[in-house]
PLY file of the C-alpha trace (Angstrom):
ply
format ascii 1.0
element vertex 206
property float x
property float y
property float z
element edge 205
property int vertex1
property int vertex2
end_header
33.42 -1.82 -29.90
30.84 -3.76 -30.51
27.40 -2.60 -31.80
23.80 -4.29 -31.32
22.20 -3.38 -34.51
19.07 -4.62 -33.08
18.86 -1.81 -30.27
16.28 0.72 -30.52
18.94 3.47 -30.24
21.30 2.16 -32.71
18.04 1.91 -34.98
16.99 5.22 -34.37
20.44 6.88 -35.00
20.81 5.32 -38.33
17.59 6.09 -39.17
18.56 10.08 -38.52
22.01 9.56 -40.43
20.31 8.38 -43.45
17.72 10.91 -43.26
20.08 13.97 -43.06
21.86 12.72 -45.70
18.39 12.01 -47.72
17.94 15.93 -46.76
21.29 17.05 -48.05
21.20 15.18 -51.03
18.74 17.36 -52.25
21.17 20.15 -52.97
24.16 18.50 -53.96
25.43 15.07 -55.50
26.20 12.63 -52.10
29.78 12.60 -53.02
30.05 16.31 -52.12
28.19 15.45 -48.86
30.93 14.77 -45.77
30.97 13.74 -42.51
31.20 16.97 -40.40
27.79 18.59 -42.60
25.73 15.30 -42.15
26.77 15.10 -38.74
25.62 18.90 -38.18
22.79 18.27 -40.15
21.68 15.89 -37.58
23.35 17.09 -34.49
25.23 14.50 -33.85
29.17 13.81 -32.81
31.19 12.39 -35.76
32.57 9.51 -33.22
29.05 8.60 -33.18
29.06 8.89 -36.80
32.39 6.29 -37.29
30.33 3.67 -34.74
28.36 2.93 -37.43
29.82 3.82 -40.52
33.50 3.84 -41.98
32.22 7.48 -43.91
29.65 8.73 -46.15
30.59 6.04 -48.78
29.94 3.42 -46.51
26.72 4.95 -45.79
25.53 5.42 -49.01
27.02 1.10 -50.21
24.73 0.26 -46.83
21.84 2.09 -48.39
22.58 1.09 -51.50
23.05 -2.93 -50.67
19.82 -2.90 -48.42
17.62 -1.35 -50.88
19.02 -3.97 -53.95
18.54 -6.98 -51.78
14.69 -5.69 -50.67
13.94 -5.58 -54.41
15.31 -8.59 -55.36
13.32 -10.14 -52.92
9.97 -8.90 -54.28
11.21 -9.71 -57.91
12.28 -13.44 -56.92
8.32 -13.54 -55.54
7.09 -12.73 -59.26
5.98 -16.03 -61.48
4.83 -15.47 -65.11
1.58 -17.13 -64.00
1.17 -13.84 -62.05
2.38 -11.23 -65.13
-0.26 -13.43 -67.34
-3.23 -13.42 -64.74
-2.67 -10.43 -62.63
-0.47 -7.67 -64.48
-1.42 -4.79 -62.82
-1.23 -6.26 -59.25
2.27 -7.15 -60.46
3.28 -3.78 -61.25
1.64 -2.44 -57.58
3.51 -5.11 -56.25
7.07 -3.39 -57.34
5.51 -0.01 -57.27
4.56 -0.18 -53.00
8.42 -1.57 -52.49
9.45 1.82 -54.40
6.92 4.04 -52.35
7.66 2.22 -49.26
11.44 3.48 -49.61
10.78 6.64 -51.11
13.34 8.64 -49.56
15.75 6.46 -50.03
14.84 6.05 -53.90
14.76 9.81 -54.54
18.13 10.30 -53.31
19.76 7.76 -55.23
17.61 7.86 -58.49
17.40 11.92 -58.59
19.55 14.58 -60.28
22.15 14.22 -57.78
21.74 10.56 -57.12
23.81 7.23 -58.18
23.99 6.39 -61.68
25.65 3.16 -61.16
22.76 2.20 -58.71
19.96 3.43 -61.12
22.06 0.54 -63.48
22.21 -2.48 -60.99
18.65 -2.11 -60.11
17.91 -2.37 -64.23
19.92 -5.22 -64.21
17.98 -7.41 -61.73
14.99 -6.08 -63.47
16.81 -7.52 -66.93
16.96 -10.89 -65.25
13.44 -11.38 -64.12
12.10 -9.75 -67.61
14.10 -12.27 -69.53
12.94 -15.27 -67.55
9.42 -14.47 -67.84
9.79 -13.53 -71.94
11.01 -16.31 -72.38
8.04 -18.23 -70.60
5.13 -16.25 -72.07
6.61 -15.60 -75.38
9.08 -18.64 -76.24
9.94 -17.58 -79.72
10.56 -13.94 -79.54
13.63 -13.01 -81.91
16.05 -11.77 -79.71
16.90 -8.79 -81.24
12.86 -8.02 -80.65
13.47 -8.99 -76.96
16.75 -6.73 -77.12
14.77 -3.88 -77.65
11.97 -4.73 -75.28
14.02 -5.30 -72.28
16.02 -1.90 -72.53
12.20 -0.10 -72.89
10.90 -2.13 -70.09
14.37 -1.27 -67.81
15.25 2.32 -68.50
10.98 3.12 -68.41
11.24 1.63 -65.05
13.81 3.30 -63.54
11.98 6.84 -65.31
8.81 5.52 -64.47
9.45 5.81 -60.51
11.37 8.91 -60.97
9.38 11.04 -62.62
6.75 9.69 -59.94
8.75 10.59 -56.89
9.94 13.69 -58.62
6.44 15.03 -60.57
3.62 13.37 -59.29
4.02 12.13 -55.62
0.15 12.25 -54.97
-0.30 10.01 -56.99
-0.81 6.37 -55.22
0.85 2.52 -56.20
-1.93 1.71 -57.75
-2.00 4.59 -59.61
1.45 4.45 -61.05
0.91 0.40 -61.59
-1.90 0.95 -64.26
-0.62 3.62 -65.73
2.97 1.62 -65.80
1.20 -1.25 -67.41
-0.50 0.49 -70.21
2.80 2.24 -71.52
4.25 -1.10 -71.66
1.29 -2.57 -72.96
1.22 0.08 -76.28
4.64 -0.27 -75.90
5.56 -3.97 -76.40
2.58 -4.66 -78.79
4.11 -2.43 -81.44
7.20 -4.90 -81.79
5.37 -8.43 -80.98
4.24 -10.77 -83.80
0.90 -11.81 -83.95
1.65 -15.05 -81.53
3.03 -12.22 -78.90
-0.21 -9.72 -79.19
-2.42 -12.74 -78.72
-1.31 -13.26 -75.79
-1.00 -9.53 -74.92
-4.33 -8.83 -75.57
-5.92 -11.82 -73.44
-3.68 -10.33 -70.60
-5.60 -6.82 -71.62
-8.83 -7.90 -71.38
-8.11 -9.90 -68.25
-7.70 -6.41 -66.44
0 1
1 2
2 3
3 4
4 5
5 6
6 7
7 8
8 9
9 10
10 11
11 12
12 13
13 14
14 15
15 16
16 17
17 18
18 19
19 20
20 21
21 22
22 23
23 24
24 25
25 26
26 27
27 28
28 29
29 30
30 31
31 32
32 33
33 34
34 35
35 36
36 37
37 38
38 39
39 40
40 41
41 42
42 43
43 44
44 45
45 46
46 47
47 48
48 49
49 50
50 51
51 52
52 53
53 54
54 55
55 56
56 57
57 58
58 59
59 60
60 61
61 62
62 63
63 64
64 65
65 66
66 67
67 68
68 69
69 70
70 71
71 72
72 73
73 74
74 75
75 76
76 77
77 78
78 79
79 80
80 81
81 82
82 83
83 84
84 85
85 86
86 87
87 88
88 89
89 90
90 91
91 92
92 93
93 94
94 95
95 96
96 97
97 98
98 99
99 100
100 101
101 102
102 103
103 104
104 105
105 106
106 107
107 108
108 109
109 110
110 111
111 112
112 113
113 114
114 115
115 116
116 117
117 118
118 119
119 120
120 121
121 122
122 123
123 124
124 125
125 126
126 127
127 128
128 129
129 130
130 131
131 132
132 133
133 134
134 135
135 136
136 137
137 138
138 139
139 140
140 141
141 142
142 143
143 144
144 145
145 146
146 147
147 148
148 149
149 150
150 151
151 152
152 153
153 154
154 155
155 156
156 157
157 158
158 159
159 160
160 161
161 162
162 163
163 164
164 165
165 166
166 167
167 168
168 169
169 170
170 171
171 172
172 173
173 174
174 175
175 176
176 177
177 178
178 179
179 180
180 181
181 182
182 183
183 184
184 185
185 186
186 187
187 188
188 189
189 190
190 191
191 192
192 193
193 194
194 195
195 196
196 197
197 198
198 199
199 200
200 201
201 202
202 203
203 204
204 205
């Protein structure tokens, strides 16, 4: 059978699949989660479940690919010209995509989330981090870099869930300055004085 994903009621019932499972997740690790609970959770039939998804697997790769390819998008939008001029916009930039898919996030970034997931999405960030390194600062000794990418991707991936899990007053914007002044103290300890030149022009820029 085939299914318009572009139908309001297909949207809709997706929509209430992932949140139930967004709801259960909160209790237990989504590979405990199975059909006939989400499907209660939601009151819905399971053949409705199996229109859309093969099980809760599926539903969680679906989640999963749709949330990687949304933040690849806003990183592929990022130019150094932008880290160098407007830092902090950057970082509100990234944080809004996170906010804007908060439920989504905390599920798969919490206690009983996806480890593997909370990986991939450090390893885009890896890619873009290295490209724009290597633009601002050409010489950096790689081992220097080494260090400075695993700060920058594991204090990401913290960064939002401490946020969503601590502090979910607090706004984008919020998060984005206090994002960029950890990394800030935190890259101009290991930066020669070429590197905290050009840190502390982007400092006083902002």
């Amino acid at each position: 059978m085939s299914i318009n994903e572009n139908d309001s009621r297909v949207r809709r019932t997706k929509k209430l699949i992932r949140q139930g499972l967004v709801e259960l997740s909160r209790t237990k690790s989504v590979d405990k989660i199975t059909v006939k609970e989400l499907t209660d959770r939601v009151e819905i039939n399971r053949g409705t479940f199996y229109l859309h998804y093969q099980d809760v697997y599926d539903l969680v790769d679906s989640i999963e690919n749709e949330l990687y390819d949304s933040f690849n998008n806003v990183i592929s939008s990022v130019t150094s010209e932008q880290v160098l001029k407007h830092p902090i916009d950057v970082c509100e930039l990234f944080c809004n995509h996170f906010h804007e898919q908060i439920d989504a996030y905390s599920m798969l970034l919490g206690q009983h989330g996806d480890a593997q997931f909370a990986y991939k999405i450090g390893e885009l960030f890896n890619v873009k981090v290295f490209e724009i390194f290597n633009n601002i600062f050409q010489n950096m000794d790689k081992a220097k870099y080494d260090f400075a990418f695993t700060y920058c991707k594991f204090g990401l991936v913290g960064l939002v869930t401490c946020w969503f899990n601590e502090h979910p007053d607090w706004t984008p914007r919020q998060v984005a300055e206090m994002w960029f002044n950890i990394t800030m103290l935190g890259l101009w300890g290991i930066l020669g004085k070429e590197g905290k030149e050009v840190l502390r022009n982007v400092h006083n820029s902002n």
